[in-house]
N, C-alpha and C positions, 0 to 999 in steps of 0.2 A: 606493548606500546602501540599506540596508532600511527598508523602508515601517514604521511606527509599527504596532503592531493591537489593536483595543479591542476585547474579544467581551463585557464585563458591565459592570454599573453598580456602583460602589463606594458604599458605606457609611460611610466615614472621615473621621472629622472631620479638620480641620485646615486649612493650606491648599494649594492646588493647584500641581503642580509646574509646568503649561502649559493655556491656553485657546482654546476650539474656538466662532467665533462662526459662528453656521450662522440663516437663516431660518426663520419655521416650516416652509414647503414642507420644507425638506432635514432638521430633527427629527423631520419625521416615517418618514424612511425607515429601513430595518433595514440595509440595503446600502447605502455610502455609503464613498467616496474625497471628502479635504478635505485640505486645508492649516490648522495650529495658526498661533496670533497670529505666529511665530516664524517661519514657512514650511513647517516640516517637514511633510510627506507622513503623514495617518492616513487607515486603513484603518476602516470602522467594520463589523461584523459582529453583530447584537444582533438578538433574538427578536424576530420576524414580530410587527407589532403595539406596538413600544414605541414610546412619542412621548418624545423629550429633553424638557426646560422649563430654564430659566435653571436655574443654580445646581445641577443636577442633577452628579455627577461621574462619569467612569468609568474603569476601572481598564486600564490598558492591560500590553501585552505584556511589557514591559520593569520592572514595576510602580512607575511616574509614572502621578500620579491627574492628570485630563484634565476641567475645567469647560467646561462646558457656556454659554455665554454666545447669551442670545435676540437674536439680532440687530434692531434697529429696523427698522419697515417702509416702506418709501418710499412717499411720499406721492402717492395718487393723485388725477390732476385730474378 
């Protein structure tokens, strides 16, 4: 099966065809391999420097728009 691949961030309102709940460690990377709420395998490829944030969307390969969900933080003792 081919890998899913995100290279830019969409614009479009409405709502999302699938969600990608990721920490902030991992929003913040440009290069990033994930699995969507669903399992499927995405590839994330996005300019040196961008940080995700909740609710952010992006446009993938296949064009299914891809939310961004801020994962909670586990709680440290």
């Amino acid at each position: 099966m081919a890998r899913l691949t995100v290279t830019s961030i969409s614009h479009v309102p409405g709502r999302a065809d699938s969600r990608l709940v990721l920490p902030f460690e991992l929003r913040q990377r440009s290069r990033l391999l994930a699995r969507l709420e669903d399992g499927e395998e995405i590839g994330l490829t996005l300019p040196r420097g961008t940080v995700l944030r909740g609710g952010d969307r992006l446009q993938a390969s296949d064009g299914r728009i891809v939310e961004v969900v801020a994962a909670r933080p586990l709680k440290q003792i």
